[in-house]
Phi, psi and omega in degrees: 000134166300154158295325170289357167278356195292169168286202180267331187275317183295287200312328187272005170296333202261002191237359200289031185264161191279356184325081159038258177328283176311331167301313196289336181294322178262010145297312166294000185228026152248344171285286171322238166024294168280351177258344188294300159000295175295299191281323161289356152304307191277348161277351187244009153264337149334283191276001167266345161283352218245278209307333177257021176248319170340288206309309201285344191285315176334288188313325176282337180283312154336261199317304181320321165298317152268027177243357186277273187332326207263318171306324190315288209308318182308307200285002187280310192268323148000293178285312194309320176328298212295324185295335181269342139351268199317295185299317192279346154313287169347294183294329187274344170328317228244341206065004192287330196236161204280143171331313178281011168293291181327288205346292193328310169281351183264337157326283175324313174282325167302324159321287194282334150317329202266313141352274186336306195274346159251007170294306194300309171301304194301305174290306203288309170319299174351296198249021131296320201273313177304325192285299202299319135006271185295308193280337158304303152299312189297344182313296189276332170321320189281320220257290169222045131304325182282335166308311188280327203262003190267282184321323193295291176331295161339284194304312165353284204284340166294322161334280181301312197275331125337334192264304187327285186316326196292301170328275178334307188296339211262351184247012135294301194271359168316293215254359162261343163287311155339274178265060123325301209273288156004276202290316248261294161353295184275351184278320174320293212286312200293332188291313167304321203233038140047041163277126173288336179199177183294325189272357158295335201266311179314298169356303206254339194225154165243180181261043212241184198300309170347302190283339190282320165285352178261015178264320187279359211268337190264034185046018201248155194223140189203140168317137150293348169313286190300012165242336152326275205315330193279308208289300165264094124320006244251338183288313206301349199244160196233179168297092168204211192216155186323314189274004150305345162318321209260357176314157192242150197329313204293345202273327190282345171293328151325277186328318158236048166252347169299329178318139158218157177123181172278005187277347196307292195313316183311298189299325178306290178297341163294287210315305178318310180320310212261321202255340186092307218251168176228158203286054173276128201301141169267132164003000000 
């Protein structure tokens, strides 16, 4: 588990030391938070401006359609035009039909020309008017879907920049859980073998079997690896303060799943030693 995963309560266990760092660590990962927060708020006006620029492209597919229908019928009377052409070519050719024939058809053609140019008009403004429409709307919408994926790419990179730190701080504090775990360790052995503190125990023991048997003789079971490492530790110790003591098992569990080395098996029989448990990163 991560630190930004902790619940609320484990962080502010892990953060009450006056440390900088740890302050700044729990500044960050509530900032981190409030922006994860901010970007799915801004992903989900994304997609109801996405879902009514759809809505509206429909309604323009619609109208297109029907000015596509309204062209058939121009291009319908077009033909019929042409066709009436072609007989009244006929009559004066052939003379079969009487002057008031003509009249009639060429009346009748005039007609649907002037029909024809004003349908043609009529369709063209349509799908001007349609154009301008359709470019009105997609504007500002396109306009600021591009506004929101600009805001995500931002928040992204705080994001991103907020996880770096949060790593970083969290590989700080790695070698202060250790010893943690440590002190934790020797406060256990002196407390069992009736001591006030570890250096009453340094006194009276060496870090030989003697002491390994009087530590298991008290039910408790621990490595002589692990118990060398409890007794000198010195790579192991950091800088830190009294309310760091209070760290809670899963943090100190960090501290030691990080280990490497032949040191890994030892720290591993402490923590079991100190915790019951054995030290495995959780899910």
């Amino acid at each position: 588990m991560r630190l930004d995963e902790l619940p609320g309560e484990d962080l502010k266990m892990v953060f009450s030391a006056s440390d900088p760092a740890e302050t700044r660590l729990a500044i960050s990962l509530e900032e981190n938070r409030t922006l994860k927060g901010r970007l799915d708020a801004n992903e989900n006006a994304t997609h109801a401006n996405t879902i009514q620029y759809h809505h509206r492209l429909s309604s323009i597919d619609q109208q297109l359609k029907d000015a596509l229908a309204l062209s058939q019928k121009v291009i319908t009377n077009v033909s019929k035009t042409a066709k009436l052409e072609e007989r009244l070519l006929l009559v004066e050719e052939e003379s079969t039909w009487s002057r008031s024939t003509v009249a009639s058809l060429k009346l009748e053609i005039k007609t649907l020309k002037e029909s024809h140019k004003s349908q043609v008009k009529d369709l063209t403004e349509h799908l001007e008017r349609e154009k301008e429409g359709r470019a009105a709307d997609s504007e500002p919408l396109l306009d600021r879907i591009h506004e929101l994926e600009e805001k995500v790419k931002e928040n992204n990179k705080t994001i991103k920049d907020n996880s770096d730190r949060l790593t970083h701080l969290t590989v700080m504090l790695q070698p202060l859980w250790r010893r943690i775990l440590l002190d934790a360790a020797r406060k256990k052995i002196y407390e069992a073998l009736e001591k006030s503190n570890w250096k009453e125990v340094r006194a009276e023991y060496n870090p030989d079997s003697q002491l390994l048997r009087q530590i298991q003789a008290k039910d408790m079971q621990i490595t002589q690896r692990a118990l060398e490492l409890i007794w000198d530790g010195k790579t192991f110790q950091v800088a830190g303060n009294d309310a760091a003591h209070d760290a809670p098992a899963k943090d100190v569990r960090l501290g030691v799943t990080s280990v490497g080395g032949t040191n890994r098996e030892a720290f591993d029989d402490i923590y079991i030693f100190v915790y019951g448990s054995a030290a495995e990163i959780e899910e």
